[in-house]
VEXDREN-2710 file (C-alpha; in Angstrom, 1 decimal):
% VEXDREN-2710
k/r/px/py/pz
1/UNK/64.2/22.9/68.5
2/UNK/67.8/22.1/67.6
3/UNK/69.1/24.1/65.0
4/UNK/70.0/22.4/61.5
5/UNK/71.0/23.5/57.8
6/UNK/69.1/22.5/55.2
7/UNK/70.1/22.7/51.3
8/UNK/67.1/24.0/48.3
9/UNK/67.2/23.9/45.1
10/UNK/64.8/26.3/43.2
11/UNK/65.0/28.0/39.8
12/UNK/63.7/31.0/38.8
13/UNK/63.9/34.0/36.4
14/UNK/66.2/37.0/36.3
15/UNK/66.6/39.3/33.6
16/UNK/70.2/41.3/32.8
17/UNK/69.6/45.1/33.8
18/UNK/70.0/45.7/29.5
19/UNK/67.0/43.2/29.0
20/UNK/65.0/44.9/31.7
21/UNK/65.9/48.7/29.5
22/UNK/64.8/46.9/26.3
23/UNK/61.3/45.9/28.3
24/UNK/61.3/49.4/29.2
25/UNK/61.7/51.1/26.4
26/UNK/59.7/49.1/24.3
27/UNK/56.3/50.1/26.0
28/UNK/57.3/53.7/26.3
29/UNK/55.4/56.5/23.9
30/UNK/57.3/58.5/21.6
31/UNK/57.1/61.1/24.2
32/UNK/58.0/59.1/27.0
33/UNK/60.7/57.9/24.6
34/UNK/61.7/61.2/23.9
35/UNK/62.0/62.4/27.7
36/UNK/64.2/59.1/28.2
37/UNK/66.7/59.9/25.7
38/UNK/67.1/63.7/26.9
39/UNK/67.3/62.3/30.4
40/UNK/70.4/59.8/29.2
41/UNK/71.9/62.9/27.5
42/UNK/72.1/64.9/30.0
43/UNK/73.4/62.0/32.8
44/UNK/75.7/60.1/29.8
45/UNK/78.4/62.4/28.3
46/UNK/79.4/59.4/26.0
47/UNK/76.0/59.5/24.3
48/UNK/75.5/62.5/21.8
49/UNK/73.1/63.6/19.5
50/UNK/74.5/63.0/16.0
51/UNK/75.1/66.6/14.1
52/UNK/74.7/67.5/10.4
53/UNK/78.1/66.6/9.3
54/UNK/78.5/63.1/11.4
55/UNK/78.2/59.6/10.3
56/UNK/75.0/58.1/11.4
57/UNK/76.2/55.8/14.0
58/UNK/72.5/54.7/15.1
59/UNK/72.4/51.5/17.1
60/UNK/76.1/51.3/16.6
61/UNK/75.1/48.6/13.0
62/UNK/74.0/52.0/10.9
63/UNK/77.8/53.4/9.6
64/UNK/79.1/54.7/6.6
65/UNK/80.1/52.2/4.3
66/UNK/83.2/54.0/3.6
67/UNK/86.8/52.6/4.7
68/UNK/87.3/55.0/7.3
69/UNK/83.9/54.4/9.2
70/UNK/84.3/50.3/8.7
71/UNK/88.4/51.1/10.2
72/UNK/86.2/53.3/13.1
73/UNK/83.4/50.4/13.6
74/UNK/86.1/47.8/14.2
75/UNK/88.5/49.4/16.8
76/UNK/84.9/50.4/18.9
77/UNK/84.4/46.1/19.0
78/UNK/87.5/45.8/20.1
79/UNK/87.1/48.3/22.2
80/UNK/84.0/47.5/23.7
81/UNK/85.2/43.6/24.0
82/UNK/88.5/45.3/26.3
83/UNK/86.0/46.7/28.3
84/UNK/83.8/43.4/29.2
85/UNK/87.2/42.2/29.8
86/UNK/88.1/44.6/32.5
87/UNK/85.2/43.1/34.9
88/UNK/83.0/46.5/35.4
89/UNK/79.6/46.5/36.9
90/UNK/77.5/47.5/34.2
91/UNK/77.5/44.5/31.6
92/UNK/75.3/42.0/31.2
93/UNK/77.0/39.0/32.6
94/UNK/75.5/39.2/35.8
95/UNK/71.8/38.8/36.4
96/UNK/69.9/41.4/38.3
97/UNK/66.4/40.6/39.7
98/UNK/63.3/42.0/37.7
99/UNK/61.1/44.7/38.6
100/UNK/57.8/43.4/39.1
101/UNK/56.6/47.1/38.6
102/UNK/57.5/46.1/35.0
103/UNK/55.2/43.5/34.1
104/UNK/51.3/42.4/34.2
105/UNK/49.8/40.1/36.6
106/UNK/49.5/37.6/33.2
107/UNK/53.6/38.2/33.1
108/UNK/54.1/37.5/36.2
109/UNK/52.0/34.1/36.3
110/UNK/53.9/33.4/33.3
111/UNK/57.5/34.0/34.4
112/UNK/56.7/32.0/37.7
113/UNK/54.6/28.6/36.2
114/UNK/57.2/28.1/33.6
115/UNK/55.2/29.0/30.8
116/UNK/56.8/32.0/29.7
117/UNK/58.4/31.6/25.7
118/UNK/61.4/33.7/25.1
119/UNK/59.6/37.1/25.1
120/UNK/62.9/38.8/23.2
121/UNK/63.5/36.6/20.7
122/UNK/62.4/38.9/18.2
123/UNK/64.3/41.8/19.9
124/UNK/67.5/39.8/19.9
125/UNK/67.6/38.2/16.4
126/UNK/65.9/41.3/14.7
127/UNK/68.3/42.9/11.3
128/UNK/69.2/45.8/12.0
129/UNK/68.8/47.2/8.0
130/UNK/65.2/47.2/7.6
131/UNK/63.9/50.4/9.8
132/UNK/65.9/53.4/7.6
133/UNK/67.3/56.2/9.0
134/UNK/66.1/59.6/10.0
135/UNK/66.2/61.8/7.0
136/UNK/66.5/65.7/7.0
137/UNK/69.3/68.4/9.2
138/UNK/66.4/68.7/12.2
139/UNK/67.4/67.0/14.9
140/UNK/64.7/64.5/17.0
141/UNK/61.6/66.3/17.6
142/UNK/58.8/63.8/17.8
143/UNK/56.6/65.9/19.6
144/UNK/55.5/69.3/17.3
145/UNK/54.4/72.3/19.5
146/UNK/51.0/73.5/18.1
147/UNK/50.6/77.0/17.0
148/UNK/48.8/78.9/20.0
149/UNK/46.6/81.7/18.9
150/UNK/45.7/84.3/21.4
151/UNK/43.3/82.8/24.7
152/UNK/39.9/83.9/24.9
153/UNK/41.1/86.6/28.0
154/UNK/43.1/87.9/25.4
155/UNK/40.8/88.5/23.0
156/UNK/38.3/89.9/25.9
157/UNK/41.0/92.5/27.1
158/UNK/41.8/93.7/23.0
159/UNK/38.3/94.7/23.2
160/UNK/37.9/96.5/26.4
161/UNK/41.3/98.4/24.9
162/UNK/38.7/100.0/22.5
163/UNK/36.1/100.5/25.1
164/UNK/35.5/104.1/26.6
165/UNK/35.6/102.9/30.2
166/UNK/36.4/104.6/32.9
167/UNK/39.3/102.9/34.7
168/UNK/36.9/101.7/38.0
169/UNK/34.6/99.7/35.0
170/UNK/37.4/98.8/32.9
171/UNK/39.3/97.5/36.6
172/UNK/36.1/95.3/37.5
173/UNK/35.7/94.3/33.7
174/UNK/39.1/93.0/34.0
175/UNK/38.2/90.9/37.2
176/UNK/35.2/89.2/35.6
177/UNK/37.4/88.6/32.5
178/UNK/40.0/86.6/34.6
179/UNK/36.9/84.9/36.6
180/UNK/35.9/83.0/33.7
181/UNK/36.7/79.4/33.1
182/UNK/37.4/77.9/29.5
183/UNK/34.0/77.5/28.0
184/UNK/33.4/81.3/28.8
185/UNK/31.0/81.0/31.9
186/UNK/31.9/82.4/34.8
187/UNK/33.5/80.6/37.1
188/UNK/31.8/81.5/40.6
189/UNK/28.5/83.7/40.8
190/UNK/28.9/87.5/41.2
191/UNK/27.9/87.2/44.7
192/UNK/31.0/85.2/45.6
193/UNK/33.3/87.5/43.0
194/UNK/31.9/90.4/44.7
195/UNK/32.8/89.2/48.1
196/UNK/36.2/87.9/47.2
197/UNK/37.1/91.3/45.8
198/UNK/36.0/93.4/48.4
199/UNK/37.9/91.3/51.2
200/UNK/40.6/92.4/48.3
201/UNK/39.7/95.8/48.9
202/UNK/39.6/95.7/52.7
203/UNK/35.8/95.7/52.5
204/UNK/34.6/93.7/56.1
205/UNK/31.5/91.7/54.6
206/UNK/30.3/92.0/57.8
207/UNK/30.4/95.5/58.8
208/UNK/27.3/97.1/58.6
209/UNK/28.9/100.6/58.1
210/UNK/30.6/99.6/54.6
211/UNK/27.2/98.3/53.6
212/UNK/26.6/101.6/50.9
213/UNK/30.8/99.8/49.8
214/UNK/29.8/96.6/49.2
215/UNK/26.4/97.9/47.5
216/UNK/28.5/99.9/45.0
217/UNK/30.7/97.3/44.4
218/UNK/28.2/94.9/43.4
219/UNK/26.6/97.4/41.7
220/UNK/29.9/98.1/39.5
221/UNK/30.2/94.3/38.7
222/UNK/26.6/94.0/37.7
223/UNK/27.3/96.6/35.5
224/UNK/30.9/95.2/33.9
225/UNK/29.0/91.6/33.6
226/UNK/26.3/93.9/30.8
227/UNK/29.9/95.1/29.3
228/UNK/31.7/91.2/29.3
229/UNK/28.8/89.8/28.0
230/UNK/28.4/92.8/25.2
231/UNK/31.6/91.6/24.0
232/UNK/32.4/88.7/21.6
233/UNK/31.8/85.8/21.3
234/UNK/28.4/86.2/22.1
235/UNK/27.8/84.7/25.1
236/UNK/30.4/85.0/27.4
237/UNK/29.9/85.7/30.8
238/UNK/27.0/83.7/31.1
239/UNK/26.4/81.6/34.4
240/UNK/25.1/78.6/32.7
241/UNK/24.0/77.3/29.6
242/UNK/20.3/78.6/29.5
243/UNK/21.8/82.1/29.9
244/UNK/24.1/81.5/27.1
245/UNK/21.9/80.5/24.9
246/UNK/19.7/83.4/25.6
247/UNK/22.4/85.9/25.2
248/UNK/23.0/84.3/21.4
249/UNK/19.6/83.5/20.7
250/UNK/18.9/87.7/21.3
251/UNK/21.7/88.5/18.9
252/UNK/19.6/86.8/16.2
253/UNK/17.2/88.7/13.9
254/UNK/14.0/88.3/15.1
255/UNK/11.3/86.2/14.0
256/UNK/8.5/84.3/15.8
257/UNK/11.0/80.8/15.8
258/UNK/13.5/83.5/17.6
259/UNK/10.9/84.2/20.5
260/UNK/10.0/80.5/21.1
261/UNK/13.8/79.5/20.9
262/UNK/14.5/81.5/23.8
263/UNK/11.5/80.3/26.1
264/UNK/12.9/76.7/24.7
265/UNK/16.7/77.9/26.2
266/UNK/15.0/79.6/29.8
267/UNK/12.7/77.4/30.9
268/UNK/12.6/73.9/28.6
269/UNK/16.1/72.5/27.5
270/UNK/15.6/69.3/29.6
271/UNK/11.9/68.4/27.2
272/UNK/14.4/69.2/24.3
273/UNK/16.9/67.2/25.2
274/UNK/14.3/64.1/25.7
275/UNK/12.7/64.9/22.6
276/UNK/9.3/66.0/24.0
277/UNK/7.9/67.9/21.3
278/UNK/3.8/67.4/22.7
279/UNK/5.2/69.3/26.3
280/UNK/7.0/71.8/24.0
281/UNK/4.4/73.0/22.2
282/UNK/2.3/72.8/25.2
283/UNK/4.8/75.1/26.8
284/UNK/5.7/77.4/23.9
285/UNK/2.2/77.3/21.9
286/UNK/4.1/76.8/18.9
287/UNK/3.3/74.2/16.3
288/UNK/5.4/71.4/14.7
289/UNK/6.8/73.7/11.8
290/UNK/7.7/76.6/14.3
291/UNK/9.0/74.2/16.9
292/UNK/11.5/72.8/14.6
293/UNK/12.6/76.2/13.3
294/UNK/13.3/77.2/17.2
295/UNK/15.3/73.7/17.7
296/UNK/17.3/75.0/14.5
297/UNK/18.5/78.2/15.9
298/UNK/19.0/76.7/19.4
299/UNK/21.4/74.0/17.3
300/UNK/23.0/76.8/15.7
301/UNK/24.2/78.6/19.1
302/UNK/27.7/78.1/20.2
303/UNK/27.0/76.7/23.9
304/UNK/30.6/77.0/24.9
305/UNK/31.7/80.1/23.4
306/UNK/35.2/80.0/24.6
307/UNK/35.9/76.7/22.4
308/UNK/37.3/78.9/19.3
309/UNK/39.9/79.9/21.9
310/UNK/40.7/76.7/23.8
311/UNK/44.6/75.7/23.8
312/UNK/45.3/72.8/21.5
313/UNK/47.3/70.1/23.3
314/UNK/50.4/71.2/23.0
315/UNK/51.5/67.7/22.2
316/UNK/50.6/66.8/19.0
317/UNK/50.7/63.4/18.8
318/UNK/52.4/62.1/15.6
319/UNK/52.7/58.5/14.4
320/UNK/55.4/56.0/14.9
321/UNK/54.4/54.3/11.7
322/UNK/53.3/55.1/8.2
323/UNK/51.2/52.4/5.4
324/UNK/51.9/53.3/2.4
325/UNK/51.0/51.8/-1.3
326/UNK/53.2/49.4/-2.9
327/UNK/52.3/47.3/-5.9
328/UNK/49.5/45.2/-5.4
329/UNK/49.8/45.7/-1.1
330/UNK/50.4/47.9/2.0
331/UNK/53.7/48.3/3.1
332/UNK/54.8/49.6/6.9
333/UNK/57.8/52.5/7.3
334/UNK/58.8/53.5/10.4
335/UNK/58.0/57.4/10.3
336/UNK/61.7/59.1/9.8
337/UNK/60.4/62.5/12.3
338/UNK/60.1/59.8/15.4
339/UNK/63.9/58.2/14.6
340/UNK/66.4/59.3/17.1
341/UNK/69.6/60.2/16.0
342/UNK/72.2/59.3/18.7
343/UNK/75.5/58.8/18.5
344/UNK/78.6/57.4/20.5
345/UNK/80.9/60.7/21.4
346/UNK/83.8/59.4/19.5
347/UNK/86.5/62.0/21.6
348/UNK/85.2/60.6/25.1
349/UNK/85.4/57.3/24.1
350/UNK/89.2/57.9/22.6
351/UNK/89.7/59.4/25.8
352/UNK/89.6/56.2/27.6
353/UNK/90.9/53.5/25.2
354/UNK/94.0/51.8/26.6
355/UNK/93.6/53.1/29.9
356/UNK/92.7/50.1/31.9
357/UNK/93.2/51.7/35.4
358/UNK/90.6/51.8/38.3
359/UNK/90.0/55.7/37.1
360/UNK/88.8/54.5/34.0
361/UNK/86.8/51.6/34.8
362/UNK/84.0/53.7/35.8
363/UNK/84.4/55.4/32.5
364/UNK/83.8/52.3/30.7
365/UNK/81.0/51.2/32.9
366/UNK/78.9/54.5/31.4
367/UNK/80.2/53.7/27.8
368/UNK/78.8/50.9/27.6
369/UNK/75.2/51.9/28.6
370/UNK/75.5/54.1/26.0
371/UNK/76.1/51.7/23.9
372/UNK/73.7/49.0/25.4
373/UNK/70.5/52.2/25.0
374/UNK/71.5/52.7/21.3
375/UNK/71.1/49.3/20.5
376/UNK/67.8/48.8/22.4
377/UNK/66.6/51.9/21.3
378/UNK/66.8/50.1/18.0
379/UNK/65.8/47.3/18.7
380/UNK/62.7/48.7/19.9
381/UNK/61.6/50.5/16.3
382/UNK/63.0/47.1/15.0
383/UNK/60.0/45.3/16.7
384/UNK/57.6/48.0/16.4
385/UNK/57.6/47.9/12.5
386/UNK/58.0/44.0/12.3
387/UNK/54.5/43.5/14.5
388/UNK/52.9/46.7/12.1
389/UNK/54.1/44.8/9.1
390/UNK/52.3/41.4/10.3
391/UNK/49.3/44.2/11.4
392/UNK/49.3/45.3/7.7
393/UNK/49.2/42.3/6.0
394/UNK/46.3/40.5/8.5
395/UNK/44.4/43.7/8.0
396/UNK/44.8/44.7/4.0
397/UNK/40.8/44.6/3.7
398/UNK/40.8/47.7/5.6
399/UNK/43.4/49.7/4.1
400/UNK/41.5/49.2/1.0
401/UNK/38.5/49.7/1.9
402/UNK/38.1/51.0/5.6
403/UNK/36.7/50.0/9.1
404/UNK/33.9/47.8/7.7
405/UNK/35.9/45.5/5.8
406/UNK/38.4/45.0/9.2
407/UNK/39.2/41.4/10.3
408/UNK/39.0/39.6/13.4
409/UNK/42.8/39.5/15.3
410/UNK/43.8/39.1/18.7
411/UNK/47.5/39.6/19.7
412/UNK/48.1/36.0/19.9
413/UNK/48.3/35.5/16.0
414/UNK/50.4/38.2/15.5
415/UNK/52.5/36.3/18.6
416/UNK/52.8/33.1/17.1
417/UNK/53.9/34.8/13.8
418/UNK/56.5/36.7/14.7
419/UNK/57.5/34.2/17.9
420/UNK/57.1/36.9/20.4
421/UNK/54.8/36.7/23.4
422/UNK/51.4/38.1/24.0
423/UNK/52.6/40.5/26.6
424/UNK/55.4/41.9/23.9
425/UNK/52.8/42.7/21.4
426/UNK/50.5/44.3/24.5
427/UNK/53.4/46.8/25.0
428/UNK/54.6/47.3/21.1
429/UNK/50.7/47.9/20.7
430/UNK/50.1/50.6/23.4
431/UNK/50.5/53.8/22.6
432/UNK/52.1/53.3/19.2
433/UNK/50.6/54.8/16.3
434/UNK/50.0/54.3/13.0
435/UNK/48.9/56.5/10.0
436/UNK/46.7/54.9/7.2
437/UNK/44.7/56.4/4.5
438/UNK/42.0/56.2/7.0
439/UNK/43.3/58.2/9.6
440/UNK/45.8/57.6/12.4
441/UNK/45.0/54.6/14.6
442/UNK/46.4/53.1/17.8
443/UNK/48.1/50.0/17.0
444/UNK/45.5/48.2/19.3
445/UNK/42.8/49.9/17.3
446/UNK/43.2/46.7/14.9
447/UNK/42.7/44.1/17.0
448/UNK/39.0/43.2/18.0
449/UNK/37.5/40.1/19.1
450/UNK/35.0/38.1/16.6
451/UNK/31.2/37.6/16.1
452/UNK/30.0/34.4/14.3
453/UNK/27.9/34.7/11.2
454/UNK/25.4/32.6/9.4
455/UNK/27.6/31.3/7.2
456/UNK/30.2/29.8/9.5
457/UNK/32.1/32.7/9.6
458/UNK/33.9/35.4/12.0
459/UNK/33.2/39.3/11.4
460/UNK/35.4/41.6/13.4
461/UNK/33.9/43.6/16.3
462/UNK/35.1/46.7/14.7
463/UNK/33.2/45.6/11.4
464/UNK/29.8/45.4/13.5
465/UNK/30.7/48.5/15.0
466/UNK/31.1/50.8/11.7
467/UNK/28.3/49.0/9.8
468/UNK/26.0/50.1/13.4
469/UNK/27.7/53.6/12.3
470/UNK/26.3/53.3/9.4
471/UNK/22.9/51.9/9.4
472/UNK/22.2/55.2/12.3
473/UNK/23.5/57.5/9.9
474/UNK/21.0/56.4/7.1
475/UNK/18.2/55.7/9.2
476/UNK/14.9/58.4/9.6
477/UNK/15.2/60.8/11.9
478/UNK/11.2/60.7/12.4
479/UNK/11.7/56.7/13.1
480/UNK/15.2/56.4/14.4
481/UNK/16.6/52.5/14.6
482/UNK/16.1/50.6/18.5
483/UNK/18.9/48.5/19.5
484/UNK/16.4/45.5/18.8
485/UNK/15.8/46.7/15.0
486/UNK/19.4/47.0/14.7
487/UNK/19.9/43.6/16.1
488/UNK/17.6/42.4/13.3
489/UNK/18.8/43.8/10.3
490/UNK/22.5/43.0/11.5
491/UNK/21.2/39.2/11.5
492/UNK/19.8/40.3/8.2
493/UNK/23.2/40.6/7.3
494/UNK/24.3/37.1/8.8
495/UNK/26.0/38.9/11.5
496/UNK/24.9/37.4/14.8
497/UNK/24.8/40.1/17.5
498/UNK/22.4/40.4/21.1
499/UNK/20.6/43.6/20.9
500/UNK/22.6/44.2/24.7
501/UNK/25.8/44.0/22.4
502/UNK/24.4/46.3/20.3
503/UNK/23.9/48.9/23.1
504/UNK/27.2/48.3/23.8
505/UNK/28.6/49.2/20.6
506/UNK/26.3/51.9/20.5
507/UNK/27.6/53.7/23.6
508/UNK/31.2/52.8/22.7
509/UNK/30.6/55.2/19.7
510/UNK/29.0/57.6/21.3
511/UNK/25.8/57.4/19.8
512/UNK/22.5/58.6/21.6
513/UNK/19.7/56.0/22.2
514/UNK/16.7/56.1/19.9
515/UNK/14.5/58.4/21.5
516/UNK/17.0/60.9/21.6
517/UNK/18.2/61.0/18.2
518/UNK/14.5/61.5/17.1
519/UNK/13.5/64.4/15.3
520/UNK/11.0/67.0/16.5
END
């Protein structure tokens, strides 16, 4: 084969390495936000966190209107226009080939067929006056640690303080207490805690001539399980739910519902979990009036008793955005606790001006990605509140009068408003909150597809979904609602919906079928 050249032309897409951050950041959480920024403080010594007594310098457009910061503002463009002058490696001029671990399949396919609208249009052109600044002296906390309260081992162990143990029971007392998990139940059975702690103990398991050892051992634990599960809550230490149950069940004051509540909790949870009252009152002897007393107490037990004592996440999540009243409509505001406040360190950056030297090229280089993550940083809340804005007003049935009243939207109308893509709303819409008089919601929470109705019309998925809420929760206990009858009195409504759809909604609220929301 005899060699030859051969001359292509292609096109194809490349995105600057600040457009690539701006992707970036934009689908970020506030935590993950939040992790980013203390990651470019710590590696950027030009970027600083803006103290009590500085000029909010946010995004490098947010500076004091006084003479002195306007004098400041202006010799930082000049500055920053010296230093795309002096040819470094870090600005935007050259393009840098994108990541595909960045984007979608659906991105992707976009990019390569052509298809693909400017996805940053909205970044790019965006004022930068309409997202407000931080207020308050804190500095950026997004993420609030919740208040953590003493565990449940704790709790155990301030008891056995008052206990007059001897210091063997209050030793294997200890080890049961650190064997449970964080419902309360032990974690192993006491055959397999016994064993671990006399291989602890230098105890051979099989030896028969420490048999009388490992006896007494087992014997001692038997003994500090009575103590653990004397202790409150009522119920810990258990091995499994029956037990537990039992255990609270026997604290109560008794009474003939008492006695058949706990043969119920020994030997017939699974008939009350199915709803079975003919087999339970076969089983128990009981009748219809005693049976339902028994299911009352069993409801009233705790059947994880270490709950109370569970550690709340210790990230609270709080919301990027807040609707508020005004006049006649809803109004977005970015919330002021998730606004960083960052600022260029102005005695680094004098540092370097006017030195144009190889030293200092490298210098420039990492001011300007500090300057180039302030502005997308800001560009990011920038787009964030412009697509909750366009959220708000497509949706101001709900923030009036809740869930049922919510509207059909998918993120290509909120797209072809704004004149972003589909893929930049995905990201501004994941993991963004927003807090309404409703609750807090997931962006994404307000977009749902549409069901037609008699009339002609489009009801929300969501809609159908809190209206199913509410037909179960008014519906008789004795006669709870099929799928089917909910299917028909939806189309009652004029809302068109299979009865397999209404499953679906059904187990997307977490709603039990029928027969086991029945009564006994």
């Amino acid at each position: 084969m005899k060699p030859s050249l051969q001359v292509r032309l292609s096109q194809h897409l490349a995105l600057t390495p600040q457009l690539q951050q701006s992707i970036r950041l934009l689908q970020l959480s506030t935590l993950e936000l939040h992790q980013e920024i203390e990651q470019m403080l710590e590696q950027n010594p030009f970027l600083d966190v803006e103290e009590d007594h500085a000029p909010m310098e946010f995004g490098l457009e947010r500076l004091s209107s006084s003479q002195d910061a306007a004098g400041q503002r202006e010799k930082e463009r000049l500055a920053e226009r010296e230093d795309g002058a002096a040819g470094d490696g870090s600005g935007g001029d050259e393009p840098a080939g994108v990541d595909n671990a960045d984007f979608g399949a659906t991105e992707r396919d976009d990019w390569e067929n052509g298809t693909e609208r400017d996805d940053f249009d909205g970044i790019r052109e965006l004022p930068s006056g309409n997202t407000g600044s931080g207020s308050g002296d804190d500095d950026f906390e997004p993420i609030e640690s919740a208040d953590q309260g003493p565990t449940l081992q704790d709790h155990l162990r301030r008891q056995l303080l008052g206990m007059r143990l001897s210091e063997e029971d209050q030793a294997a007392v200890l080890v049961l207490i650190e064997s449970l998990d964080e419902d309360g139940y032990l974690g192993d059975p006491l055959a397999e805690i016994a064993e671990r702690l006399g291989s602890a103990l230098g105890i051979d398991p099989d030896d028969p001539d420490q048999a009388d050892e490992r006896e007494e051992l087992a014997d001692r634990l038997r003994c500090a399980l009575k103590w653990l599960q004397s202790m409150e809550p009522t119920g810990v230490g258990a091995s499994g739910l029956s037990e537990c149950l039992v255990l609270q069940l026997k604290d109560k004051p008794r009474s003939p519902a008492r006695k058949v509540a706990i043969r119920i909790a020994e030997a017939g949870l699974e008939l009350l979990a199915r709803r079975d009252a003919k087999k339970l009152m076969q089983a128990t002897g009981a009748d219809e009036q005693l049976l339902r007393e028994a299911q009352a107490l069993i409801l009233s037990c705790e059947p994880k008793p270490g709950r109370p004592f569970a550690r709340a996440e210790a990230n609270i999540i709080v919301p990027d955005v807040i609707v508020l009243k005004s006049g006649r409509g809803w109004k977005a505001t970015l919330n002021p606790d998730v606004m960083p406040k960052l600022r260029i360190n102005d005695l680094y950056a004098q540092a370097i001006r006017g030195q144009r030297n190889g030293s200092a090229s490298g210098l420039s280089s990492r001011l300007q990605e500090a300057r180039w993550f302030m502005k997308n940083i800001l560009q990011r809340f920038d787009t964030i509140l412009r697509v909750s804005q366009a959220i708000v007003e497509r949706q101001k049935g709900f923030f009036t009068h809740g869930e049922i009243a919510m509207k059909p939207l998918v993120l290509r109308e909120i797209a072809d408003e704004l004149g972003l893509h589909e893929s930049t709303i995905s990201r501004v819409t994941t993991a963004k909150y927003m807090t309404t008089p409703y609750g807090t919601f997931e962006l994404k929470y307000f977009f749902g597809s549409s069901l037609n109705t008699e009339a002609g019309g489009n009801a929300s998925s969501t809609a159908v979904r809190a209206l199913i809420k509410q037909l179960v929760a008014n519906e008789d206990q004795a006669k709870p609602l099929s799928d089917s009858q909910l299917s028909d009195m939806l189309g009652e409504q004029g809302i068109t919906v299979a009865r397999r759809t209404v499953a679906k909604y059904r187990e997307a609220l977490k709603i039990a079928p029928a027969n086991l929301r029945k009564a006994l």
